[in-house]
N, C-alpha and C positions, 0 to 999 in steps of 0.2 A: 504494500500500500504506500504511496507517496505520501509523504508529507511536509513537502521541501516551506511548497508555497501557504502549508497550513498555519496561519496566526494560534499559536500558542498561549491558553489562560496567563496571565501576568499574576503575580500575588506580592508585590513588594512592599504590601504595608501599607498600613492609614488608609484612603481615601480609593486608592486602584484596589485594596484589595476584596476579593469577591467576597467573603465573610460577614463586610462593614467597615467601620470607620476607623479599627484599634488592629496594634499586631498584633493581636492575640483573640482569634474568635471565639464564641461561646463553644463551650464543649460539645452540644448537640452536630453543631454546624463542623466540625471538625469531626466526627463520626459520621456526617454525610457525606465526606466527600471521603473519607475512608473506604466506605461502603460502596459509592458509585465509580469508584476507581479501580477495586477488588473485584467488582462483578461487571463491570464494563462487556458487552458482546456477550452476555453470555442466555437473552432471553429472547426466544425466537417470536416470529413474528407472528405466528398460531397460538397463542397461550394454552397452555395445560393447566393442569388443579397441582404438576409437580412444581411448576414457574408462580403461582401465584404469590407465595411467600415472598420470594425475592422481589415481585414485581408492588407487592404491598409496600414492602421495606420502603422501597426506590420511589412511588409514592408518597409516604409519609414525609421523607425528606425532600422532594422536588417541592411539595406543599409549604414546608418549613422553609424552603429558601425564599419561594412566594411572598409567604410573610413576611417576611425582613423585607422584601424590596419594598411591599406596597407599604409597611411600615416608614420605611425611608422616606420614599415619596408624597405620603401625608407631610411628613416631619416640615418643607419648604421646600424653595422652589431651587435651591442651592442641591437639594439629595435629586432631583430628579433624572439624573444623568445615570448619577452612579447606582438609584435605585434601577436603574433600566439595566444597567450592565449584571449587579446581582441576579435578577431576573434571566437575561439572556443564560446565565453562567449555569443556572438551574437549568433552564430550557435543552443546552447542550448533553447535558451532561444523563440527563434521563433519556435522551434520544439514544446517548450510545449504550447505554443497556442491552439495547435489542443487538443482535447477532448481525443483524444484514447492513445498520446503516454504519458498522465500523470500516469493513472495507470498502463499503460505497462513495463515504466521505456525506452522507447525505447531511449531517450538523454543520457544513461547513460554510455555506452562508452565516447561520447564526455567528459562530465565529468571528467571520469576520467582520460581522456588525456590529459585535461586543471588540473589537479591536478596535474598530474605527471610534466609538465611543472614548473608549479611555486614551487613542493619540490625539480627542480633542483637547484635554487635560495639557498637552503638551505642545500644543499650538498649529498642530498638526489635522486639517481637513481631508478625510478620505475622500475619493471620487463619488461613491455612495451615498455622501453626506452633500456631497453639493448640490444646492437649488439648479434646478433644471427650468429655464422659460418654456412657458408653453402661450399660445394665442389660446382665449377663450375663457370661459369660467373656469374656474379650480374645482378640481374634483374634490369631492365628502371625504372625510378621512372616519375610519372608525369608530375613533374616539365621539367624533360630534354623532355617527349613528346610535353611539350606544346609550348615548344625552338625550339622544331625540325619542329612543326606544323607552326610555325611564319617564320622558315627559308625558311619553301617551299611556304610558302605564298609571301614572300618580290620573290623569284625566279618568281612565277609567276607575280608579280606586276612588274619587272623585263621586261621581253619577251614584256608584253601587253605594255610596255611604248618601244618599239622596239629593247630590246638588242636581241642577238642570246643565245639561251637558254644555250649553254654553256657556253657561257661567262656571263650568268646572275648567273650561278651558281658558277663560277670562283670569281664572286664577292661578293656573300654572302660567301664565304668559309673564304677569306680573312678579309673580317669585322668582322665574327666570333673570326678569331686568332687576331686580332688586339686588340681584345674587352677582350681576354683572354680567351674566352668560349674553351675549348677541352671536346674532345670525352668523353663520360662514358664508352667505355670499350677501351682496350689500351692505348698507349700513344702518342705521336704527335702531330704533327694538323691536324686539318678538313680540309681536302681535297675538291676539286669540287665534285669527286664522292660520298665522305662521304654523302654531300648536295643532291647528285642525289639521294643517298639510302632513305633519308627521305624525299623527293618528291614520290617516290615509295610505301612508307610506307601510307604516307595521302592518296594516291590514291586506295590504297588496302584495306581502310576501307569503305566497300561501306556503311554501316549502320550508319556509322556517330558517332561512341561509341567514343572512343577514343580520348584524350585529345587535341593529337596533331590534328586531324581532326576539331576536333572542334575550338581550336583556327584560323586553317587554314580559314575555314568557317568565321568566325566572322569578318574576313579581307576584308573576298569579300560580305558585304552586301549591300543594295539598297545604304543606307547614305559613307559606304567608298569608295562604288565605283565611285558614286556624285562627293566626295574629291578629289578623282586620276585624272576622265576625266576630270575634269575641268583645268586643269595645264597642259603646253607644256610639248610632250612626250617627245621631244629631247632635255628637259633641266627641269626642276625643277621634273618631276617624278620619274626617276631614284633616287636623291641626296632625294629625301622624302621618296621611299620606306626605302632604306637604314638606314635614319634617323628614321624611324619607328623601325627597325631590333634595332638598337642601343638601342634606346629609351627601349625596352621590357627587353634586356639584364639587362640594367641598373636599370631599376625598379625593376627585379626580382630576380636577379644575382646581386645585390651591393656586395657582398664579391669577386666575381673574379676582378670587375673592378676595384675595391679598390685596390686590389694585385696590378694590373696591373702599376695603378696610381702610386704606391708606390717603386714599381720597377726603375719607369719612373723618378722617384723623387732622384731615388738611384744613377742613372746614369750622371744624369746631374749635 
């Protein structure tokens, strides 16, 4: 197997290193990569009941590094780089588990998208990383689908806790600009219609691909919908969807809200 031109994990400490911020990671996170280094190829690509064990393990800890990253990435908008790279470092690393993609190289984009990351650290822009001109509108990135997917979710949690569907949607539009969140294409704010458009959009993925679908989905499952009915419609469901909508913003969006705050900070 080649791997002249493979970019290689870096781990030198502090801030590049895949762990987190200190030389010295927490001891779980130091058994995971034990573990995913030790059994690297060794889980094929038909799972058996004799692979699940390992494949649980390699789970468990792919999860665990998850956590750290999106922990990071809440923290400000200063982790958000290197919570991506934790992330990728996970990503790879449970990918070569499986037996076929070690000599295929199939983790090897990831790779090198976690390399190009950390030689931004060093002043250093990958070709990958460079903006590309295009004529025309910009295309939707995931991230604002999975915004738009959560927006049409909280509308419908919305209705089902009794508002009138325009007015549920009059009220996510406003939480939205309140939160700082605007449009990906044009300028303004999001409007009730804007909200109608991405209610429209979830509903016209009948296959379920789609990021904002899927987050939509994930809202209305057995356990969150448990959460919802259990709580008066005409009084704490409303104020929790809402608080849900926020909550996502905030976890995922910390640099609009941050503006936001900081505005807020300016004026007063």
């Amino acid at each position: 197997m080649a791997q002249s031109n493979t970019p290689r994990p870096r781990n030198s400490g502090g801030r590049t290193s895949p762990f987190g911020h200190t030389d010295d990671p927490p001891g779980e996170l130091i058994e995971a990569a034990e573990f995913l280094d030790r059994m690297k190829g060794t889980i094929p690509e038909r799972i058996t009941a004799a692979d699940l064990e390992t494949l649980n393990e390699g789970l468990r800890f792919f999860f665990s590094k998850l956590r750290l990253a999106s922990g990071l990435f809440r923290q400000s908008k200063d982790d958000q780089r290197h919570a991506a790279i934790v992330a990728l470092d996970a990503a790879w690393r449970f990918v070569a588990l499986f037996k076929q993609p070690v000599p295929e190289n199939l983790f090897l984009p990831i790779l090198h998208l976690q390399d190009a990351l950390r030689k931004l650290d060093e002043g250093t822009i990958a070709p990958m990383l460079k903006p590309v001109r295009r004529r025309g509108r910009t295309t939707s990135t995931d991230a604002g689908a999975a915004l738009r997917g959560h927006a049409a979710g909280t509308v419908k949690r919305l209705v089902e806790a009794g508002l009138p569907l325009e007015g549920a949607r009059i009220l996510v539009a406003e939480a939205l600009n309140e939160l700082g969140v605007r449009p990906e294409r044009g300028s303004g704010q999001i409007m009730a219609r804007t909200v109608r458009t991405w209610c429209e959009e979830v509903a016209a993925d009948i296959g379920r691909h789609g990021a904002a679908a899927i987050v939509y989905d994930g809202m209305f499952t057995d356990d969150e919908r448990r959460r919802f009915s259990g709580l008066p419609s005409d009084q704490r469901r409303p104020a929790l969807a809402l608080s849900s909508l926020a909550g996502f913003v905030r976890a995922n969006f910390p640099s609009t809200t941050s503006e936001v705050s900081s505005r807020r900070k300016k004026t007063t």
